[in-house]
C-alpha positions as a Python dict, from the first residue, in 0.01 Angstrom:
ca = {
    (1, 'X'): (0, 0, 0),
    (2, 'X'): (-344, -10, 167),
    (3, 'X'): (-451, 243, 461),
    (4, 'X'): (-759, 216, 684),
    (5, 'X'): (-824, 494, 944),
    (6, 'X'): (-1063, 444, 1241),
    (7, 'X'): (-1166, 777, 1311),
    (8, 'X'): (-1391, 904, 1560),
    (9, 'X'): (-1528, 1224, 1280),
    (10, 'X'): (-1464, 1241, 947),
    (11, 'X'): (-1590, 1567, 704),
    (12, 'X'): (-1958, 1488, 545),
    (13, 'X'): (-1905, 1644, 241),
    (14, 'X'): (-1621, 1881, 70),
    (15, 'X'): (-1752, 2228, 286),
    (16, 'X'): (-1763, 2089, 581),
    (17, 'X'): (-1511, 2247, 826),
    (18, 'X'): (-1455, 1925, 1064),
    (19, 'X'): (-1118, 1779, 1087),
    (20, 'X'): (-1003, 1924, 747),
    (21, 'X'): (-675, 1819, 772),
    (22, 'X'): (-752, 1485, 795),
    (23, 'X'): (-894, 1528, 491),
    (24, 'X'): (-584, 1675, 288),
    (25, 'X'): (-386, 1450, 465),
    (26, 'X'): (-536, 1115, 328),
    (27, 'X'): (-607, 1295, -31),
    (28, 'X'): (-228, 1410, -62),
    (29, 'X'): (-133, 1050, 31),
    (30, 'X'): (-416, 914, -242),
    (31, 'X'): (-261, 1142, -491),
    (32, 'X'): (65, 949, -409),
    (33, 'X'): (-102, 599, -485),
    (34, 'X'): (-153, 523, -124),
    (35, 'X'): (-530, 294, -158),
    (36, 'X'): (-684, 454, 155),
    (37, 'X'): (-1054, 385, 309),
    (38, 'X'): (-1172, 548, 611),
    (39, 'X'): (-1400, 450, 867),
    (40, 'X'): (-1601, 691, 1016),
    (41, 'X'): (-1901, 725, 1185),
    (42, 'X'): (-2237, 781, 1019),
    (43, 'X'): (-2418, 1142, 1026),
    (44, 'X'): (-2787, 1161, 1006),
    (45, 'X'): (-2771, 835, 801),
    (46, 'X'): (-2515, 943, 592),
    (47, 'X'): (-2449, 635, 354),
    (48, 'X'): (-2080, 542, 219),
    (49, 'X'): (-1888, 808, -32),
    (50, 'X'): (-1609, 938, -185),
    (51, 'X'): (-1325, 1237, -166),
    (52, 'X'): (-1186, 1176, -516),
    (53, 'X'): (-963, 888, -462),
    (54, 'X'): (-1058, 836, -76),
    (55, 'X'): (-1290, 580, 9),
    (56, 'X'): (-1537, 696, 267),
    (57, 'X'): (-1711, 398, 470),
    (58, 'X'): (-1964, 503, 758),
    (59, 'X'): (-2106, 335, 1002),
    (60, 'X'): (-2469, 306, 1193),
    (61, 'X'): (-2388, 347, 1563),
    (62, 'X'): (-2800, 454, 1685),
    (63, 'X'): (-3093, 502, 1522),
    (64, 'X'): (-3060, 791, 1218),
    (65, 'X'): (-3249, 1078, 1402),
    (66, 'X'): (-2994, 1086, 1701),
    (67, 'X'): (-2693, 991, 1476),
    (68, 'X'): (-2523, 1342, 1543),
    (69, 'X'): (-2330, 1271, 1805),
    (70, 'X'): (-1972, 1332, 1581),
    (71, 'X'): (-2073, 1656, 1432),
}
């Protein structure tokens, strides 16, 4: 099964406190062979990554010095 979430914030990197538990929550269901991509805004020009098996797409929405409107 494939799973894309829109979300409107998504954690940068594996400290960061924002919406945690969106974080476990797609990386539990990874760990239970659920493919799953999110797509969240960009940070700063934050390019595309990954949580271990969690796909991580971002996406421009202004110009990269202003881009931190979601965190």
């Amino acid at each position: 099964m494939k799973v894309l979430y829109i979300v409107s914030s998504f954690p940068r990197n594996e400290k960061d406190t924002y919406v945690r538990w969106l974080l476990e929550k797609t990386q539990r269901l990874a760990g239970r062979g659920v493919d799953i991509t999110v797509l969240a805004p960009s940070y700063k020009g934050l390019s595309d990554h990954r949580f271990g098996k969690v796909k991580v797409r971002r996406f421009r929405y202004f110009l990269k010095r202003w881009e931190d409107l979601t965190h």
